[in-house]
N, CA, C and O atoms as a GROMACS GRO file, in nm:
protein
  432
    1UNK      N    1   4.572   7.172  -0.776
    1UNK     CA    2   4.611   7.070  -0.680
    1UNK      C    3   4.683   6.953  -0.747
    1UNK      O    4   4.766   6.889  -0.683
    2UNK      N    5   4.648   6.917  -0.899
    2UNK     CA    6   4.718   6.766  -0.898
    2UNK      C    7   4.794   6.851  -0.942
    2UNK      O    8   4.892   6.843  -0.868
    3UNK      N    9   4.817   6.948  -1.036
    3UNK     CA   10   4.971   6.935  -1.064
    3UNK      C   11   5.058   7.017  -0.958
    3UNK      O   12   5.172   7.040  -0.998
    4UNK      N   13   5.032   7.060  -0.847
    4UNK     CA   14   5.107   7.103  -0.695
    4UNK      C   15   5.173   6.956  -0.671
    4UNK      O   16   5.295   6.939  -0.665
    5UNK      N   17   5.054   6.827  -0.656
    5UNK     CA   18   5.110   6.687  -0.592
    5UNK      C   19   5.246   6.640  -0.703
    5UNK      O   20   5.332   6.555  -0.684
    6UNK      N   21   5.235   6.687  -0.765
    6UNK     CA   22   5.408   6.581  -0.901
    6UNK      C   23   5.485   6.657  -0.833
    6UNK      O   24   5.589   6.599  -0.803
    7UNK      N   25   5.474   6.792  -0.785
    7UNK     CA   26   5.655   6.873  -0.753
    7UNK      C   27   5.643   6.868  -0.582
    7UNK      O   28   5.724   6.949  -0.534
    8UNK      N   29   5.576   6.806  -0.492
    8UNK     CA   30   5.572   6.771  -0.342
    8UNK      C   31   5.652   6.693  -0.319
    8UNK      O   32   5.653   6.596  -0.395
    9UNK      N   33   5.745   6.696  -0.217
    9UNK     CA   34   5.839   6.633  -0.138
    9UNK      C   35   5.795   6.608  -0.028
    9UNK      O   36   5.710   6.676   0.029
   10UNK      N   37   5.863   6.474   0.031
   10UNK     CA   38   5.747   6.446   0.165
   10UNK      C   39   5.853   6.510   0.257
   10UNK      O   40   5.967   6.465   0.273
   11UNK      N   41   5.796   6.635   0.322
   11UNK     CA   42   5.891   6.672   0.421
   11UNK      C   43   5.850   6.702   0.585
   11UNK      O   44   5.886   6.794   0.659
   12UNK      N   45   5.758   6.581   0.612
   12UNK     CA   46   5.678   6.618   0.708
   12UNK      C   47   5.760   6.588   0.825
   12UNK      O   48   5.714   6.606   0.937
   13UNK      N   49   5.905   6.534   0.805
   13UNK     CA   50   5.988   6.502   0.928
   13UNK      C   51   6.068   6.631   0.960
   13UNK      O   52   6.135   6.647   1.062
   14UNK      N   53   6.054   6.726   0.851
   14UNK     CA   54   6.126   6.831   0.908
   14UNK      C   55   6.041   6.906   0.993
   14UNK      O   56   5.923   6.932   0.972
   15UNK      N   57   6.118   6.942   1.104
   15UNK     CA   58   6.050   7.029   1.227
   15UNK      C   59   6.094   7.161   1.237
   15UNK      O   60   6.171   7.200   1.149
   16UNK      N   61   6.062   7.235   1.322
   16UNK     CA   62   6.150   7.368   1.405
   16UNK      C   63   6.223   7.324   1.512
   16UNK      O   64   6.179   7.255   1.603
   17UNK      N   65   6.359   7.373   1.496
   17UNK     CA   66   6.447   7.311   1.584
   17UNK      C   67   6.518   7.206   1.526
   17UNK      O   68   6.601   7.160   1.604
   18UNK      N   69   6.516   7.162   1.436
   18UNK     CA   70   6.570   7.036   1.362
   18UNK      C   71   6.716   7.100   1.309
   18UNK      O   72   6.686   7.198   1.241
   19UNK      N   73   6.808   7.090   1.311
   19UNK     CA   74   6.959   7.060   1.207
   19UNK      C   75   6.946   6.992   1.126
   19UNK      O   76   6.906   6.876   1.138
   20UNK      N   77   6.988   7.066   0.991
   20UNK     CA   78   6.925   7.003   0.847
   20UNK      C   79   7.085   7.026   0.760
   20UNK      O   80   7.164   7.119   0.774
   21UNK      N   81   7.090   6.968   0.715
   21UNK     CA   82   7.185   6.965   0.598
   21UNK      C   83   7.169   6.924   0.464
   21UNK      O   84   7.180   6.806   0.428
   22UNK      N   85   7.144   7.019   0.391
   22UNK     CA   86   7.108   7.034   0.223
   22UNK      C   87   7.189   7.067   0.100
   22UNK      O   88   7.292   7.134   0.105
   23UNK      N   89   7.151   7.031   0.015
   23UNK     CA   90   7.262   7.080  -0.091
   23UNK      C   91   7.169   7.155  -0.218
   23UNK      O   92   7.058   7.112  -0.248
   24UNK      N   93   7.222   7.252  -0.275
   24UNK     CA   94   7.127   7.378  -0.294
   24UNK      C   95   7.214   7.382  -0.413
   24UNK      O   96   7.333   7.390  -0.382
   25UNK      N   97   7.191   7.378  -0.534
   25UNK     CA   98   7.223   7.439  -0.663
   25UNK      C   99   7.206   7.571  -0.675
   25UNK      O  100   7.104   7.633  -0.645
   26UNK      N  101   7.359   7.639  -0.742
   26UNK     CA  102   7.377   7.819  -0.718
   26UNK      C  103   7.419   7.811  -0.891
   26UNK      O  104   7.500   7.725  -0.926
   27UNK      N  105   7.370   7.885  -0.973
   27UNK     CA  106   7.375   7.901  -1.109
   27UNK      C  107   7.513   8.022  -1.108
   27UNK      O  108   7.487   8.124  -1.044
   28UNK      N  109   7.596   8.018  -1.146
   28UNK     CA  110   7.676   8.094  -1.169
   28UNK      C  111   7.728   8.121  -1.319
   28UNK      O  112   7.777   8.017  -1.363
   29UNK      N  113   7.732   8.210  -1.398
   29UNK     CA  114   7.683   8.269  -1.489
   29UNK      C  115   7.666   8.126  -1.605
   29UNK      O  116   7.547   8.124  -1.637
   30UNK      N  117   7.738   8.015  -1.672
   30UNK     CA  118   7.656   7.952  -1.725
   30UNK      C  119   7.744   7.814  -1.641
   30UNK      O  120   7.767   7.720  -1.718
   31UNK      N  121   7.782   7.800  -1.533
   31UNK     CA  122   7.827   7.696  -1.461
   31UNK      C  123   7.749   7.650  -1.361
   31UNK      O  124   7.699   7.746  -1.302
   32UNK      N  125   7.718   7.551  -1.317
   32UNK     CA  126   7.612   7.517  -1.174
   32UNK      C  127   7.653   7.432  -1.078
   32UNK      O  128   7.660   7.314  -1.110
   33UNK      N  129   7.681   7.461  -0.976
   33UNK     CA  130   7.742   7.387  -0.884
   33UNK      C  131   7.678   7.362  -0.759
   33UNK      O  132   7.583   7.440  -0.757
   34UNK      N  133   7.678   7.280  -0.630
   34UNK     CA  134   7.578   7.263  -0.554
   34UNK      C  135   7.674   7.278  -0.393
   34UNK      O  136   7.764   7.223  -0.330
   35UNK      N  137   7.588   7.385  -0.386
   35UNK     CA  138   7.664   7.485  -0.228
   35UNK      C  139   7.606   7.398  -0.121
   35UNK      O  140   7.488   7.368  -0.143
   36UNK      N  141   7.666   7.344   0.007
   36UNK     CA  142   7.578   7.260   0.113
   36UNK      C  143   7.563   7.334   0.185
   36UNK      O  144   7.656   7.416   0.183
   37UNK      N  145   7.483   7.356   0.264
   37UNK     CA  146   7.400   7.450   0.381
   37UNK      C  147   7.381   7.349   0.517
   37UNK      O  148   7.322   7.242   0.501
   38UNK      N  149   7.408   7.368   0.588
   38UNK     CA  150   7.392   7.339   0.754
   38UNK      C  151   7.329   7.445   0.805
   38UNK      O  152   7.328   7.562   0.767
   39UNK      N  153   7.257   7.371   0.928
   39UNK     CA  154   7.146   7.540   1.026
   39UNK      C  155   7.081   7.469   1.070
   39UNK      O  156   7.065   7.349   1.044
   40UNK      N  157   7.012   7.565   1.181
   40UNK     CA  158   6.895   7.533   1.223
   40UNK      C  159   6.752   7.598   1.186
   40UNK      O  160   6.716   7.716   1.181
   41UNK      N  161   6.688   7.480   1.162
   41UNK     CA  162   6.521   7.568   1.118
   41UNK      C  163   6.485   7.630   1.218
   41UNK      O  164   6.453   7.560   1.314
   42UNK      N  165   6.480   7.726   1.229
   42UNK     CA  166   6.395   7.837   1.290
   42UNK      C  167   6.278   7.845   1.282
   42UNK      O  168   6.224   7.855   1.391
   43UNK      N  169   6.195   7.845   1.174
   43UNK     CA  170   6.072   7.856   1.123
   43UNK      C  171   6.052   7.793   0.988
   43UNK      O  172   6.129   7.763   0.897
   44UNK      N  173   5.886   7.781   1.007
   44UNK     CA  174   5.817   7.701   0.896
   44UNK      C  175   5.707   7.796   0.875
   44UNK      O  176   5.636   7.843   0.964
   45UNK      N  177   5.695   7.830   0.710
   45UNK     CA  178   5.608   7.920   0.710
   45UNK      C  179   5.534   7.814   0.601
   45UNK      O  180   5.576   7.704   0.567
   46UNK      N  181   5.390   7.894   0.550
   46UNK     CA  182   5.291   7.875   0.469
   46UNK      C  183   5.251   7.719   0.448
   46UNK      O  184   5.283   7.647   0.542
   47UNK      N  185   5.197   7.667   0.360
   47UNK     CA  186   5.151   7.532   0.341
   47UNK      C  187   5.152   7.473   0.185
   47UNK      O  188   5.076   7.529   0.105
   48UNK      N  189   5.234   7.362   0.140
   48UNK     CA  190   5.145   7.305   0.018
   48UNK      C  191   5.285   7.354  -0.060
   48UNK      O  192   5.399   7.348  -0.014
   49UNK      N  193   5.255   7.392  -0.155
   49UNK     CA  194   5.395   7.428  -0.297
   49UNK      C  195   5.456   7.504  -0.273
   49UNK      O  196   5.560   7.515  -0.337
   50UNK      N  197   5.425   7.600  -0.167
   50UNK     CA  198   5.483   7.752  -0.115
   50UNK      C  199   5.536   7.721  -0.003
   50UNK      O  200   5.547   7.824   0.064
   51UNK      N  201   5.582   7.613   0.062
   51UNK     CA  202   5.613   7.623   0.186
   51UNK      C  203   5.722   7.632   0.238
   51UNK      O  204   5.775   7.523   0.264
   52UNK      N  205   5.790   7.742   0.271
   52UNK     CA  206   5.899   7.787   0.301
   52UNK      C  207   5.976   7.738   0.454
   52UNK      O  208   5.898   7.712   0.546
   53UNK      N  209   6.112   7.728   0.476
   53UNK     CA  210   6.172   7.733   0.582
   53UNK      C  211   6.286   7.848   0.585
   53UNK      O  212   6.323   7.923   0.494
   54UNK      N  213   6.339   7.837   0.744
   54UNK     CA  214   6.420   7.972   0.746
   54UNK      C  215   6.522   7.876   0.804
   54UNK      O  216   6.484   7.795   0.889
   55UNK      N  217   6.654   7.878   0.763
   55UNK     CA  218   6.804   7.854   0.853
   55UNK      C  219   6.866   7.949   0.893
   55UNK      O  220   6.883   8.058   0.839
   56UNK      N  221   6.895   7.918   0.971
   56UNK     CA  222   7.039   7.989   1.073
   56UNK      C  223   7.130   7.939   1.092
   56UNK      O  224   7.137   7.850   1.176
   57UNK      N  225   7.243   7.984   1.013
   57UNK     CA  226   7.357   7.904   0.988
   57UNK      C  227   7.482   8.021   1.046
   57UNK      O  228   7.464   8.142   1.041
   58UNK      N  229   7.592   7.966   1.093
   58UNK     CA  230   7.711   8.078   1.099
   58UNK      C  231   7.845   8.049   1.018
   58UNK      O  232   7.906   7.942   1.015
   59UNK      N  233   7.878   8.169   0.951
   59UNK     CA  234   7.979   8.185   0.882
   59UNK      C  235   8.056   8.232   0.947
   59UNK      O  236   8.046   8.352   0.970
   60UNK      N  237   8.163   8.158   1.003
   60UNK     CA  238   8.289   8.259   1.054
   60UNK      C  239   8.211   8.337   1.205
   60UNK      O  240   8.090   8.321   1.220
   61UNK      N  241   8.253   8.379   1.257
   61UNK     CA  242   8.175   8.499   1.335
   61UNK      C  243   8.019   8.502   1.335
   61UNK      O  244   7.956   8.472   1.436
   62UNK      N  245   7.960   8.537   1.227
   62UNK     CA  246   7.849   8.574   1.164
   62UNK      C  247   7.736   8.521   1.142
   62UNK      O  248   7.722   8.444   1.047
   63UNK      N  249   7.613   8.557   1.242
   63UNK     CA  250   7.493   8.484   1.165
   63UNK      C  251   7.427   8.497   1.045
   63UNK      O  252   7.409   8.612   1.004
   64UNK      N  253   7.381   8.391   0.970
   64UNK     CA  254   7.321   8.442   0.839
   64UNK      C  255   7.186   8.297   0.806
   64UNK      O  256   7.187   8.174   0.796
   65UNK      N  257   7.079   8.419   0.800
   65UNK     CA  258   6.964   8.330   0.812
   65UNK      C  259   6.960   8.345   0.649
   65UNK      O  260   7.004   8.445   0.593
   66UNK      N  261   6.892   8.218   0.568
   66UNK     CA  262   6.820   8.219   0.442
   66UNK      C  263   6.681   8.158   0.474
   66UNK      O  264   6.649   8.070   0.555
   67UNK      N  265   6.613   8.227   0.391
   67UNK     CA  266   6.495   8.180   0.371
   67UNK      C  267   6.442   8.092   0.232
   67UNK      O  268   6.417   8.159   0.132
   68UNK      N  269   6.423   7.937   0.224
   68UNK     CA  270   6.429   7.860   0.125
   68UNK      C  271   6.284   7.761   0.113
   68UNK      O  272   6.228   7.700   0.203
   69UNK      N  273   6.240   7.774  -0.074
   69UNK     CA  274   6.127   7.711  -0.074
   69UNK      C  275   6.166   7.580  -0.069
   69UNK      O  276   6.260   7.544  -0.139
   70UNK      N  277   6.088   7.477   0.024
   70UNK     CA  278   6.116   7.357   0.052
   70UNK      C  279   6.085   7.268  -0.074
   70UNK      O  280   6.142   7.161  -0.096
   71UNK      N  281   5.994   7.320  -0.147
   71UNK     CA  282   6.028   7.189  -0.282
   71UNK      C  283   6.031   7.246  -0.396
   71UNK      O  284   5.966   7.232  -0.500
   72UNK      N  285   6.113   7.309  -0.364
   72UNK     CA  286   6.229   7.361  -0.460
   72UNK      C  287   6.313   7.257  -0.532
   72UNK      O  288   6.396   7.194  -0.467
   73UNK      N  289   6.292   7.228  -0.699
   73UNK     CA  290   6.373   7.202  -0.724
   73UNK      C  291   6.549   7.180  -0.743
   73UNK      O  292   6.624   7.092  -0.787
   74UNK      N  293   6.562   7.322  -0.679
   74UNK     CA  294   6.724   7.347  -0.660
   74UNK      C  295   6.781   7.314  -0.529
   74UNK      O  296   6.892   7.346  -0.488
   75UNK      N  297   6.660   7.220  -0.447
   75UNK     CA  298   6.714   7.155  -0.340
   75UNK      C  299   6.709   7.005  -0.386
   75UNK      O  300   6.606   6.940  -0.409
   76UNK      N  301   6.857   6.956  -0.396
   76UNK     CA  302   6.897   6.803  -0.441
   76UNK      C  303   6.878   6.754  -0.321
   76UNK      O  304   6.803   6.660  -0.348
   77UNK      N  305   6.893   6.751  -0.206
   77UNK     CA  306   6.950   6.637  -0.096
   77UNK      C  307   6.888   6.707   0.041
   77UNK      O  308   6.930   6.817   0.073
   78UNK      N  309   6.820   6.663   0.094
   78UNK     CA  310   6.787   6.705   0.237
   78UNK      C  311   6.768   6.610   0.345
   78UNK      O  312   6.684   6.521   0.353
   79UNK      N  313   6.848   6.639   0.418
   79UNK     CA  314   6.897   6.561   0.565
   79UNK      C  315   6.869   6.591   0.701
   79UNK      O  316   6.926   6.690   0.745
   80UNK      N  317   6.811   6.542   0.760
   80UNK     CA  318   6.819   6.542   0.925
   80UNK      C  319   6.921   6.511   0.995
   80UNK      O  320   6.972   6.399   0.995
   81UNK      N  321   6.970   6.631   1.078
   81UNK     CA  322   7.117   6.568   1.166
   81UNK      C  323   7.066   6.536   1.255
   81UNK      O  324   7.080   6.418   1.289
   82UNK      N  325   7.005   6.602   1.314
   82UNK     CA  326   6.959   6.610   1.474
   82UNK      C  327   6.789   6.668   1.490
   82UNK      O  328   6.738   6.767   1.438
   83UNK      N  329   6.737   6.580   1.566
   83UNK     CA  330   6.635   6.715   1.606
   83UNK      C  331   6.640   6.761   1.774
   83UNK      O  332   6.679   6.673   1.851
   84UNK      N  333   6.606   6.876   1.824
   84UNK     CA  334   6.564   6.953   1.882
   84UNK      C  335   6.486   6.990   1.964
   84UNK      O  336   6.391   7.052   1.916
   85UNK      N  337   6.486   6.971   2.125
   85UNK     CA  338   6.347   6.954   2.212
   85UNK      C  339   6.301   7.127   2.210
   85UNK      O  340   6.376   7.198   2.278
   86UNK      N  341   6.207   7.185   2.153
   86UNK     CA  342   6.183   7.299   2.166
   86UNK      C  343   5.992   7.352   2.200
   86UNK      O  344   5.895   7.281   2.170
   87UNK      N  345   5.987   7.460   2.251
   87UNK     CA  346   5.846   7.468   2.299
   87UNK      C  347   5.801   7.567   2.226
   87UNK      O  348   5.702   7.618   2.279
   88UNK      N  349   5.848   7.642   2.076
   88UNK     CA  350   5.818   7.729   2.016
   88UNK      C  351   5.792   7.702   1.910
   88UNK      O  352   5.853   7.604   1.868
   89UNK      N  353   5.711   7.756   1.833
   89UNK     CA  354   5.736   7.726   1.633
   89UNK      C  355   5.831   7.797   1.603
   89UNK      O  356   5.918   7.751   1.528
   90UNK      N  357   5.842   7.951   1.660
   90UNK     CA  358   5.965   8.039   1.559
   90UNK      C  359   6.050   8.075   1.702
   90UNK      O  360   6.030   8.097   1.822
   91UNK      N  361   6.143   8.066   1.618
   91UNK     CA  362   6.300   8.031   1.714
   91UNK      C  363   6.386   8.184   1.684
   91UNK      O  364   6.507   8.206   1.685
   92UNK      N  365   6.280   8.267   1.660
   92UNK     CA  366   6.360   8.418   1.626
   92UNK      C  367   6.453   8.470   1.792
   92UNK      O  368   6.545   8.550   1.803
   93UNK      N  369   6.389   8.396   1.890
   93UNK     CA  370   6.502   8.419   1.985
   93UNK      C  371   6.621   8.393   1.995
   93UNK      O  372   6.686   8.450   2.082
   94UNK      N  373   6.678   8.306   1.915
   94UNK     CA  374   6.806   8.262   1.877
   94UNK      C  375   6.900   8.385   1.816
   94UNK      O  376   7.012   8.420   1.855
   95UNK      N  377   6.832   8.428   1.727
   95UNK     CA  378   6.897   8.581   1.705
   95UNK      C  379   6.984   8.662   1.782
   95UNK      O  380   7.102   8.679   1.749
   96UNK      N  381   6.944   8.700   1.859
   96UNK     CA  382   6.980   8.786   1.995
   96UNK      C  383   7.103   8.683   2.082
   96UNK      O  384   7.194   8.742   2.140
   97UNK      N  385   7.096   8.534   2.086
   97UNK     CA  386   7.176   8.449   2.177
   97UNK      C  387   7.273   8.428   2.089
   97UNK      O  388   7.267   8.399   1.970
   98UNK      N  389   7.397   8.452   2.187
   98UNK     CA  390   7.512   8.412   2.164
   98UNK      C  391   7.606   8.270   2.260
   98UNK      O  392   7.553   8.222   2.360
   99UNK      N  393   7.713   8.230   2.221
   99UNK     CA  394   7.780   8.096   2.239
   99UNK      C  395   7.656   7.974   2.301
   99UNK      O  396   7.574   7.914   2.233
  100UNK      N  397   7.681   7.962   2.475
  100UNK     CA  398   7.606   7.843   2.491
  100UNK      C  399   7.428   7.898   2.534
  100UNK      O  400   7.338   7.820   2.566
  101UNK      N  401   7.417   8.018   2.524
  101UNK     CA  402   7.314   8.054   2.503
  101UNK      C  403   7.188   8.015   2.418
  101UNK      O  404   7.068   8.007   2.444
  102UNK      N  405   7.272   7.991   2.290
  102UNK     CA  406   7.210   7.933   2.159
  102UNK      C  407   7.219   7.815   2.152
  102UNK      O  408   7.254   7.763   2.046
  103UNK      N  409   7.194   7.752   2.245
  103UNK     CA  410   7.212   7.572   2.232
  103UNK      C  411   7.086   7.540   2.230
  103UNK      O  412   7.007   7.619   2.282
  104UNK      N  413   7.030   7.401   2.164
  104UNK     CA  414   6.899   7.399   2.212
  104UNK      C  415   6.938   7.241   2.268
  104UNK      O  416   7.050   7.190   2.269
  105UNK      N  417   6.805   7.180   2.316
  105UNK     CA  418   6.858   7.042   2.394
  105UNK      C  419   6.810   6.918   2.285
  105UNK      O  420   6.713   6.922   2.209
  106UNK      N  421   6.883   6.834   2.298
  106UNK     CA  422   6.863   6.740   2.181
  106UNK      C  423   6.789   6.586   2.235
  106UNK      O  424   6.799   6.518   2.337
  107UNK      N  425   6.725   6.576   2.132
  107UNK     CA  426   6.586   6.525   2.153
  107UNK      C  427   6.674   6.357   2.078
  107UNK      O  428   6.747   6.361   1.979
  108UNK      N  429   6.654   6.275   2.126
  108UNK     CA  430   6.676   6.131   2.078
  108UNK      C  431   6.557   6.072   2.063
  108UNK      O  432   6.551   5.955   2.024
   0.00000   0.00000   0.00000
């Protein structure tokens, strides 16, 4: 437990349903550069040093979910765009929805 608390990030404002924008260090063979990610959290899994989230982000056409440990050192920067009025924890229905289908309603 204490040494879990030195590598904890306080991330208790991130929700499901939230639009997040992060910047994620990608090691490329001995160069490192920091890729930004936009999405929506879908899901929040596990608790404590392990606690993972899922985005849903689109490339072009294409959905593409990652699944990322939240205090993860190779996450520099994490942002709230927006959050999200939603009545679910996991937003795997989004999957299946396409254009205004996949909207969710935004929460001020």
């Amino acid at each position: 437990k204490l040494v879990e608390n030195n590598h904890l990030r306080n991330t208790t404002k991130v929700k499901t349903g939230d639009v997040i924008r992060l910047n994620y260090k990608v090691q490329e063979g001995a160069k490192e550069r920091t890729q930004k990610i936009e999405g929506i959290v879908i899901a929040k899994k596990h608790g404590g040093i392990n606690q993972t989230i899922t985005i849903r982000r689109f490339i072009g056409k294409f959905g593409l979910e990652q699944v990322l440990p939240i205090h993860s050192p190779k996450i520099s920067k994490l942002q709230i765009i927006q959050h999200s009025k939603i009545r679910r924890a996991k937003l795997y229905y989004l999957r299946k929805a396409t254009g205004k289908a996949a909207r969710l309603k935004r929460k001020f």
